[in-house]
KEROSE-138144 format. One record per residue (C-alpha): residue number from 1; x, y, z. Coordinates in nm, 4 decimals. Example, Ala and Ser with C-alpha at 12.3 -4.5 7.8 and 13.67 -1.06 7.14 Angstrom:
site nr=1 east=1.2300 north=-0.4500 up=0.7800 $
site nr=2 east=1.3670 north=-0.1060 up=0.7140 $
***
This chain:
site nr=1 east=-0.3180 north=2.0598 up=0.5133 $
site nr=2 east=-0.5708 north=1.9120 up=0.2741 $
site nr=3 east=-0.8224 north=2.1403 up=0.0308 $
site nr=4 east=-1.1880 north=1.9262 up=0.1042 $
site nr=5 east=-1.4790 north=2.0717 up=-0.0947 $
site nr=6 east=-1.7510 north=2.2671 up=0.0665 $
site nr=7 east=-1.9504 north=1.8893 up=-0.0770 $
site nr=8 east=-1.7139 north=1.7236 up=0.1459 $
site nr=9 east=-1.7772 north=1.9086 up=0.4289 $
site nr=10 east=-2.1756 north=1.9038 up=0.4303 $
site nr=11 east=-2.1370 north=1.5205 up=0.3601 $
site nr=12 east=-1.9358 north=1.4992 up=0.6722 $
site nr=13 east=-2.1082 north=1.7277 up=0.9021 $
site nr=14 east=-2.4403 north=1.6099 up=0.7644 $
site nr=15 east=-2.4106 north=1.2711 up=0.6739 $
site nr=16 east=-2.6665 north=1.1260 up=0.4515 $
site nr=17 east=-2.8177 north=0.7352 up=0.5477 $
site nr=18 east=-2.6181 north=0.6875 up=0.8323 $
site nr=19 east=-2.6857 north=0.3859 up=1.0334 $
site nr=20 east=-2.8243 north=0.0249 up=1.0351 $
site nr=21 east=-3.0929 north=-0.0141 up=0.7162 $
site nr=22 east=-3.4307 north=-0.1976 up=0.8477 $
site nr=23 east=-3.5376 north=-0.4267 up=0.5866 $
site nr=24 east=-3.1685 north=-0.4496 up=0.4229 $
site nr=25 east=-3.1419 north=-0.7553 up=0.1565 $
site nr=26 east=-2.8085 north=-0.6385 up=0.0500 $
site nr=27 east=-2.4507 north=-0.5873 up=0.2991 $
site nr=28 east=-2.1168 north=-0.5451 up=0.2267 $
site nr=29 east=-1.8177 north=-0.5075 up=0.4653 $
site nr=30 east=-1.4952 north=-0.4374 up=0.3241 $
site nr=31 east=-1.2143 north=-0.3085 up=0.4897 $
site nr=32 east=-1.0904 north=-0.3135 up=0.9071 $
site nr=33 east=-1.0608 north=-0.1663 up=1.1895 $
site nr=34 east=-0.6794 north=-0.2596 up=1.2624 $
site nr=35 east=-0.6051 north=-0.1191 up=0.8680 $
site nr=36 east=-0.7863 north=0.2486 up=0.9540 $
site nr=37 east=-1.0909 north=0.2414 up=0.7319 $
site nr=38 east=-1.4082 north=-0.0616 up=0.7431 $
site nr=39 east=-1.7054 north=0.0414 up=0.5681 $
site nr=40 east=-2.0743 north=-0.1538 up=0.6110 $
site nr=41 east=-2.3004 north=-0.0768 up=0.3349 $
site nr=42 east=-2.6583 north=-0.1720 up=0.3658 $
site nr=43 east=-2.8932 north=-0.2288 up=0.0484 $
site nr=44 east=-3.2822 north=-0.2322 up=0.0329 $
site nr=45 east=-3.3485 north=-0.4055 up=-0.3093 $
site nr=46 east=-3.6760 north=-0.4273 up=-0.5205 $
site nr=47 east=-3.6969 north=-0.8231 up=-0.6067 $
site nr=48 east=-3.9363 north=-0.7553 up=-0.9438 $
site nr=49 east=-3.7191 north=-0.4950 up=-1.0934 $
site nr=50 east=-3.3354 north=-0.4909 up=-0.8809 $
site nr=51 east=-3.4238 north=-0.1473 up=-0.8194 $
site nr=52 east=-3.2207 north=0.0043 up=-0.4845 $
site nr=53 east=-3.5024 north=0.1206 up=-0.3080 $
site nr=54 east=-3.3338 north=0.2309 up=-0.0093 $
site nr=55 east=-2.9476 north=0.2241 up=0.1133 $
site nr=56 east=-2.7139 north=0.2848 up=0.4528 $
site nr=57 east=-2.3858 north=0.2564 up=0.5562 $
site nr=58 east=-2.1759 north=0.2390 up=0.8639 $
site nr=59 east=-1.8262 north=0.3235 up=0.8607 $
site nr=60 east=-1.5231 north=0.3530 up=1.0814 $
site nr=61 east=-1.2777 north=0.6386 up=0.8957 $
site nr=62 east=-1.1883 north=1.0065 up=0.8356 $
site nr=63 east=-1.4539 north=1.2219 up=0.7500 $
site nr=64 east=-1.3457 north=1.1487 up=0.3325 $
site nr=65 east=-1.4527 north=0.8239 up=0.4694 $
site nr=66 east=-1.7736 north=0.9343 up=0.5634 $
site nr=67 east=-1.8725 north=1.1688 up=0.2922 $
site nr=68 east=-1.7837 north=0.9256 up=0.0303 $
site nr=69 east=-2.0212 north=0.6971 up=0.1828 $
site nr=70 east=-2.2739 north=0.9367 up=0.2376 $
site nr=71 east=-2.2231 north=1.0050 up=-0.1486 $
site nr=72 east=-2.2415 north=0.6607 up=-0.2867 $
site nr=73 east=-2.5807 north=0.5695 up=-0.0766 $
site nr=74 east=-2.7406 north=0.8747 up=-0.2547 $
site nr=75 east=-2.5525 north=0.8220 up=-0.6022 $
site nr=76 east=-2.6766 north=0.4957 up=-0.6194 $
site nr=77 east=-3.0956 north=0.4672 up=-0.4572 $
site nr=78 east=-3.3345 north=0.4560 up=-0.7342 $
site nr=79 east=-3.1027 north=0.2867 up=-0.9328 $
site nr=80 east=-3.0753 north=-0.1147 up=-1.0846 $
site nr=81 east=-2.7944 north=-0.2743 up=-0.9503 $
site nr=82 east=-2.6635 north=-0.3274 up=-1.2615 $
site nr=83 east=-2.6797 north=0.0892 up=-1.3025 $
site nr=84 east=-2.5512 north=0.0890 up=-0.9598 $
site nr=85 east=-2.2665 north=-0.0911 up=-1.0570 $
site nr=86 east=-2.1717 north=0.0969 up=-1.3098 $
site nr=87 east=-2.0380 north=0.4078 up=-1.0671 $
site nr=88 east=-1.7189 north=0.4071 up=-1.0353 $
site nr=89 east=-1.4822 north=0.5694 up=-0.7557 $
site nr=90 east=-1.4084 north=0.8800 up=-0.9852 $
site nr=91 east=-1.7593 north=0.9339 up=-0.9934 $
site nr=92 east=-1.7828 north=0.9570 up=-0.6235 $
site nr=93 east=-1.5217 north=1.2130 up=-0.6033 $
site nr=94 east=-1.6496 north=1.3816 up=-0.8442 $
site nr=95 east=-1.9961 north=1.4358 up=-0.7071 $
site nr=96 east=-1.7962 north=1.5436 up=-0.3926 $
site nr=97 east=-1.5969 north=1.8215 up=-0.6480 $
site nr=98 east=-1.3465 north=1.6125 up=-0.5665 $
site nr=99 east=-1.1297 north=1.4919 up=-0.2918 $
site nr=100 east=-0.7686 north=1.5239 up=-0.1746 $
site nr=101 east=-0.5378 north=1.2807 up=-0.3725 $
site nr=102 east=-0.4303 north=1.1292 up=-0.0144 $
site nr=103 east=-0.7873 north=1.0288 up=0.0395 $
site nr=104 east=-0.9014 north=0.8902 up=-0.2685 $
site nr=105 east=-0.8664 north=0.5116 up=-0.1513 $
site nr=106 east=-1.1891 north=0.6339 up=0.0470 $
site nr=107 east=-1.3714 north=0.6620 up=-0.2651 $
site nr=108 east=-1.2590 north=0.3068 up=-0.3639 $
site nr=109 east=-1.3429 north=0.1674 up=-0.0725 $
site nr=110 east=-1.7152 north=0.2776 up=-0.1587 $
site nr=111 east=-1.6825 north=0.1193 up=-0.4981 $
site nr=112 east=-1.5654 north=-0.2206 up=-0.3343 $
site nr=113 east=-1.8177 north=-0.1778 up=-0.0566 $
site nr=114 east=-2.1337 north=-0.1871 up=-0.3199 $
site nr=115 east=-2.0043 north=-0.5087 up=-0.4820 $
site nr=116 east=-1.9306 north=-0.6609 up=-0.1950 $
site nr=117 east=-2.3510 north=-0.5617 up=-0.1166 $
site nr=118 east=-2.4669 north=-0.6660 up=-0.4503 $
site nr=119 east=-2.3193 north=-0.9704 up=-0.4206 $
site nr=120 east=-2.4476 north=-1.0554 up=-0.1033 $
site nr=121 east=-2.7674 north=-0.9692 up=-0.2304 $
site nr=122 east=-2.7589 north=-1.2092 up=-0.5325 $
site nr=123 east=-2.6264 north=-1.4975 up=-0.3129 $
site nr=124 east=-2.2628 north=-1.4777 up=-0.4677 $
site nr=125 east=-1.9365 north=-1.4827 up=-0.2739 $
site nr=126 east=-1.7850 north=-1.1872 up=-0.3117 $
site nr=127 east=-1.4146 north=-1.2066 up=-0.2914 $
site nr=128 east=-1.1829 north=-0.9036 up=-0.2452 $
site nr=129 east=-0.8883 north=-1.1764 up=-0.4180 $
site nr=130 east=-0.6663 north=-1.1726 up=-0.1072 $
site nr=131 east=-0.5288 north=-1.4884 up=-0.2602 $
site nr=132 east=-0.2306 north=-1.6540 up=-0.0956 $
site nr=133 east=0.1024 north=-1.5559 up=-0.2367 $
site nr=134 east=-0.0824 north=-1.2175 up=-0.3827 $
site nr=135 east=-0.0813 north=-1.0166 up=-0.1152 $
site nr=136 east=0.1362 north=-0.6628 up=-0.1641 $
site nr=137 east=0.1248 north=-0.4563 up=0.1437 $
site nr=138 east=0.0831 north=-0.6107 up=0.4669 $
site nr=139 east=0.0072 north=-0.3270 up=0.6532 $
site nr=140 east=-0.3085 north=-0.2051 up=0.5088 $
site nr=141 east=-0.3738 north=-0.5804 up=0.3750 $
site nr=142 east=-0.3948 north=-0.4596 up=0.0090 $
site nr=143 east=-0.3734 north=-0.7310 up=-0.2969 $
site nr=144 east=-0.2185 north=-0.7063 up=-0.6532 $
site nr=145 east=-0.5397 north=-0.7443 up=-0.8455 $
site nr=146 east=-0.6987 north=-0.4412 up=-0.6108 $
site nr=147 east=-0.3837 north=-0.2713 up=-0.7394 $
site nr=148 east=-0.3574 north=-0.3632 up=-1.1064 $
site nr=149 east=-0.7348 north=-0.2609 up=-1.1199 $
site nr=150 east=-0.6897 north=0.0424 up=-0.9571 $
site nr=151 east=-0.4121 north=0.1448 up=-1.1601 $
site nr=152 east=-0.5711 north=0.0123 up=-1.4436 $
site nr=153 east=-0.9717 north=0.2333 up=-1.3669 $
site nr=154 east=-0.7530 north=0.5786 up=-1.2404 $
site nr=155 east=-0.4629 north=0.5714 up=-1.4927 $
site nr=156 east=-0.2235 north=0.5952 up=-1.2154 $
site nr=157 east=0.1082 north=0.6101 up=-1.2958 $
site nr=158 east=0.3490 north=0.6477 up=-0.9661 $
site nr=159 east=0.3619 north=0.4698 up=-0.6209 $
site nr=160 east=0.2391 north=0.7644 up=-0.4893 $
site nr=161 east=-0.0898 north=0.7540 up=-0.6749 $
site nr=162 east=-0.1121 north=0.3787 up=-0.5958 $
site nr=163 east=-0.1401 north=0.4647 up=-0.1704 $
site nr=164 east=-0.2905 north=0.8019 up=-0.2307 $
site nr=165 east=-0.6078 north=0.5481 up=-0.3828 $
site nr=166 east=-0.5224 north=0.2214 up=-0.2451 $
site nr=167 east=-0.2758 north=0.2778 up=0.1221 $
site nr=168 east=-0.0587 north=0.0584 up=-0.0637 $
site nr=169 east=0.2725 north=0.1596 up=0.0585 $
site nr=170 east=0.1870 north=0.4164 up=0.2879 $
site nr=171 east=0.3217 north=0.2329 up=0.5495 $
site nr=172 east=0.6435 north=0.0755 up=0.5840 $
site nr=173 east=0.7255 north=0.1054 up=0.2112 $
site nr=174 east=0.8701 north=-0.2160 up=0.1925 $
site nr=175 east=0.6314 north=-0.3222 up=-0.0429 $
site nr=176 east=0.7033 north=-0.0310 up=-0.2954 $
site nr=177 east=0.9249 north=-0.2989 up=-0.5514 $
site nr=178 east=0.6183 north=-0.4775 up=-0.5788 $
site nr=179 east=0.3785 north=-0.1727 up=-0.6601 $
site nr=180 east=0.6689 north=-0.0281 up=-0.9550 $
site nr=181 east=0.6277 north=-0.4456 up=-1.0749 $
site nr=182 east=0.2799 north=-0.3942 up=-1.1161 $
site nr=183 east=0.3122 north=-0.0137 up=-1.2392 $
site nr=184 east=0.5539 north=-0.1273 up=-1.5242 $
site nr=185 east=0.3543 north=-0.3628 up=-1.6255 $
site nr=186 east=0.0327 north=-0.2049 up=-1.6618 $
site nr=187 east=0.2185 north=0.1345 up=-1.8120 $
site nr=188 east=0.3771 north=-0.0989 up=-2.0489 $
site nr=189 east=0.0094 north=-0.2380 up=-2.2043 $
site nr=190 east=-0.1103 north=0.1204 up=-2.2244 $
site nr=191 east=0.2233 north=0.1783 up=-2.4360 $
site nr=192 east=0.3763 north=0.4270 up=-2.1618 $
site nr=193 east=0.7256 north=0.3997 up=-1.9564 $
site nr=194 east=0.7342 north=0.4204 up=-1.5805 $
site nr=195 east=0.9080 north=0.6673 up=-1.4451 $
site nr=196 east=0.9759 north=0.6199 up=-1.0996 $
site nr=197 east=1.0473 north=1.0331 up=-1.0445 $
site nr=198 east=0.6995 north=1.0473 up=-1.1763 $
site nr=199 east=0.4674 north=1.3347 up=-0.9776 $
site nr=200 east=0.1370 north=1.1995 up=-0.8354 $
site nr=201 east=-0.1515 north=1.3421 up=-1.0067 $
site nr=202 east=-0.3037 north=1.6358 up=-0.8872 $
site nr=203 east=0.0123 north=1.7129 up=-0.6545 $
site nr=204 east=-0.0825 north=1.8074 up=-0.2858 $
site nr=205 east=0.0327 north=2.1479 up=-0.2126 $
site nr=206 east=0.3217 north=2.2111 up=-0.0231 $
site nr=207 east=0.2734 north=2.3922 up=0.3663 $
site nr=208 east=0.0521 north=2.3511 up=0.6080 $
site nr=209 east=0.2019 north=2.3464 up=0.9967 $
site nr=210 east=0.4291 north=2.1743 up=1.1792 $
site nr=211 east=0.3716 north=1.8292 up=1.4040 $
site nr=212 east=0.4844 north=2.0861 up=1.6911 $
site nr=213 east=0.2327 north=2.3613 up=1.5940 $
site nr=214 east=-0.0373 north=2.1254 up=1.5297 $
site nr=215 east=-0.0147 north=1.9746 up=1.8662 $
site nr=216 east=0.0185 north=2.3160 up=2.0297 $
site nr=217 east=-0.3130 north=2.3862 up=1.8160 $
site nr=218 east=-0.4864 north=2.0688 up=1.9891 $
site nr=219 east=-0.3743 north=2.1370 up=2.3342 $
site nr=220 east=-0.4954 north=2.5126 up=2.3164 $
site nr=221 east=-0.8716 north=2.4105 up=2.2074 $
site nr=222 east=-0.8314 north=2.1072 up=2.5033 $
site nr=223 east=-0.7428 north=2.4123 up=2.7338 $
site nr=224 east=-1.0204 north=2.6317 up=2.6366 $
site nr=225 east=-1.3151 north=2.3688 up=2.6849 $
site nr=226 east=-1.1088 north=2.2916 up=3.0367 $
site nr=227 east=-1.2595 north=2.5286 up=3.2421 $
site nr=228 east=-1.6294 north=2.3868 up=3.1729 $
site nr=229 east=-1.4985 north=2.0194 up=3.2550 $
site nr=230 east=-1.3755 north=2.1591 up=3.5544 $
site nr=231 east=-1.7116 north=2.3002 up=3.6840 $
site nr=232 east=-1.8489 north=1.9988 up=3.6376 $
site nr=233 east=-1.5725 north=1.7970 up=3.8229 $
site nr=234 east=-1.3963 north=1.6405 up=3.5134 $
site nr=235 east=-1.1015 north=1.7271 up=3.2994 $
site nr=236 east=-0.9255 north=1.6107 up=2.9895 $
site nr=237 east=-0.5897 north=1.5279 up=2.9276 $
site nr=238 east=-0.4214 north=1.4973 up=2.5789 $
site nr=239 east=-0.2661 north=1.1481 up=2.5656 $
site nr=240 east=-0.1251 north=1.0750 up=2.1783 $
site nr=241 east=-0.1687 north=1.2268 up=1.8456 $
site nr=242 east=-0.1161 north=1.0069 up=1.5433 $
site nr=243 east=-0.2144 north=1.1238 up=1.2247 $
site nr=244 east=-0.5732 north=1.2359 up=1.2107 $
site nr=245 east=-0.6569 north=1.0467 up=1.5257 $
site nr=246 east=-0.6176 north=1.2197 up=1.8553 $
site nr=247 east=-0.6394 north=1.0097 up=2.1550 $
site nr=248 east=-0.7570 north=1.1598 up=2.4823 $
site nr=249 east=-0.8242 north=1.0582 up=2.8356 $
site nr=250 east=-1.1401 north=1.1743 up=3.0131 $
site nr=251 east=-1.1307 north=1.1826 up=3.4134 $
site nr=252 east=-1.2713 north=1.2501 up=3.7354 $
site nr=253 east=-1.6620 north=1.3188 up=3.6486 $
site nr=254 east=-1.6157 north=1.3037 up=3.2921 $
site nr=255 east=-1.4803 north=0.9716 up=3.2743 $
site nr=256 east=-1.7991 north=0.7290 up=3.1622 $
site nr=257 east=-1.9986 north=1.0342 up=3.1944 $
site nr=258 east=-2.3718 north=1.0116 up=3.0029 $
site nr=259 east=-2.2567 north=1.3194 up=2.8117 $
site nr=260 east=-1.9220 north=1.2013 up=2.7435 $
site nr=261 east=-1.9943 north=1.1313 up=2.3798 $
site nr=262 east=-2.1819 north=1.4404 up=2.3247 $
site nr=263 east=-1.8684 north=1.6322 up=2.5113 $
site nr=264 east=-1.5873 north=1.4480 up=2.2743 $
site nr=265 east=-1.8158 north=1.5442 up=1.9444 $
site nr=266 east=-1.8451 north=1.9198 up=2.0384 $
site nr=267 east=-1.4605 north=1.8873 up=2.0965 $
site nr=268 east=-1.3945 north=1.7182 up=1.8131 $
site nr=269 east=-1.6256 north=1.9823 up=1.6260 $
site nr=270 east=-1.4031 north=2.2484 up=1.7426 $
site nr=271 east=-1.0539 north=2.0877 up=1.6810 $
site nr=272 east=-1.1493 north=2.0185 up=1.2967 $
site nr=273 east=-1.2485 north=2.4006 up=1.2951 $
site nr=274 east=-0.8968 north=2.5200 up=1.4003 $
site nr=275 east=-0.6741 north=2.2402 up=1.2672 $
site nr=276 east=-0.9000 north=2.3216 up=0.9722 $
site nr=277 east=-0.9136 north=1.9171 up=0.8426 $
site nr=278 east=-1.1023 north=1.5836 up=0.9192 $
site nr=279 east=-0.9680 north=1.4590 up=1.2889 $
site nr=280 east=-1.0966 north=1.1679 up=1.4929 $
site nr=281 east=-1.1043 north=1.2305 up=1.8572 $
site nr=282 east=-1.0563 north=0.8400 up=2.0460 $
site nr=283 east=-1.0830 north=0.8456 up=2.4104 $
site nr=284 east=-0.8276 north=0.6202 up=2.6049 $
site nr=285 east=-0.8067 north=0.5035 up=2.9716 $
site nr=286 east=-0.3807 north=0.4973 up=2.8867 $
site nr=287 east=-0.2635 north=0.8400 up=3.0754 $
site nr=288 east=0.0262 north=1.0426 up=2.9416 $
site nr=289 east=0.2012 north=0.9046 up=3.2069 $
site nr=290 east=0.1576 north=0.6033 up=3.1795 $
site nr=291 east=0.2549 north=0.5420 up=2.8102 $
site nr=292 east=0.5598 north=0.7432 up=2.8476 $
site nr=293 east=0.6287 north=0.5073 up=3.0984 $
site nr=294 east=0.6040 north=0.2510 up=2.8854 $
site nr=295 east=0.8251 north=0.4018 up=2.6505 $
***
């Protein structure tokens, strides 16, 4: 499992400038739902002096997700937007002490987020360069300049550093040829060779449980909060697990409850405290049965 900062955390937990800015001047959107990640940042700017007097952000992600947003909004408020612009995704994960090399595309995503804002605020179309014919991996949507640029601002040097800070390629793979095109080409300008055995930077460690003891982990903290549901005429069943999203279907009383939002964050609180990571709990009206039904 993944080593987050004690930063990381308390940005997570505690979220700074979450939610819809009053007053904004300034929004970008990058990202989408469908792809994982979408990010909303929200700008208050000074007209007289392009100061960032104030700034938000909404996002729909892990919890690197939301602690590198947190981050940026307070890296970046009392700042010019030209100052503003001037942080780059390293220097988010650094004033997290760093995140997991799987989850550094979050950090980017922040980057792209605030020029996408500033932008917007200047009256400029911002373009993420989506061009036709550029387009690299289709599952997460991710371009060859994003990639080039990326490689070219992290000094990345294997396909596994290109997904761990883009998602490039951490889906089907089938766009890996194209990443090593781009690699090779970069490398070659900084006067280096790519080797396609290369080691990602700062190497994940190996361990961590099982698929089968992970789920096992997820249905014992379901069955402990079960008796409570009970009492109060509802249950919860697990439905799917996939990735760091656990899906889950809420019934009898419990199912469009008031509380059921405040029930699914306290469970959600205590699965991240015994899977010991960032999950998202999702709740579904699809029933076990019925999906493996439709399986």
């Amino acid at each position: 499992m993944w080593d987050y900062s004690d930063k990381v955390k308390e940005h997570f937990f505690e979220p700074r400038n979450a939610g819809v800015l009053e007053g904004a001047n300034g929004v970008g959107d990058v990202g989408s739902i469908s792809c994982g990640d979408a990010l909303r940042l929200m700008l208050k700017v000074e007209p007289e002096t392009d100061i960032i007097l104030d700034a938000h952000f909404q996002t729909f992600g892990c919890g690197s997700a939301i602690a590198s947003s947190s981050a940026l909004t307070e890296m970046i408020k009392g700042k010019t937007l030209d100052e503003a612009l001037k942080v780059s995704n390293q220097d988010i994960a650094d004033y997290l002490d760093g995140l997991p090399p799987e989850k550094m595309h979050c950090s980017v995503m922040g980057r792209e987020a605030l020029q996408a804002a500033v932008a917007n605020y200047r009256g400029e179309v911002w373009s993420d360069d989506h061009e036709e014919g550029a387009l690299i991996c289709k599952c997460f949507a991710i371009d060859a300049v994003m990639i080039e640029d990326t490689i070219r601002a992290n000094n990345l040097s294997s396909v596994q550093d290109v997904t761990n800070y883009t998602k490039a390629g951490g889906g089907c793979s089938s766009c890996h040829e194209g990443i090593e095109e781009i690699l090779v080409k970069v490398m070659t300008e900084r006067g280096e060779s790519f080797n396609p055995g290369a080691q990602p930077k700062e190497a994940a460690p190996a361990g961590g449980m099982t698929n089968l003891q992970r789920i096992r982990k997820i249905e014992a903290v379901l069955e402990s909060v079960r008796p409570q549901l009970k009492r109060d005429g509802g249950d919860i069943e697990l439905v799917d697990v996939d990735g760091k999203t656990i899906y889950v279907n809420m019934t009898g009383a419990c199912a469009g409850c008031q509380m059921e939002a405040l029930t699914l964050q306290g469970i959600q609180q205590k699965l991240m405290e015994e899977l010991k990571e960032f999950i998202k709990i999702v709740p579904t009206k699809v029933s076990s049965l019925t999906r493996a039904m439709k399986g």
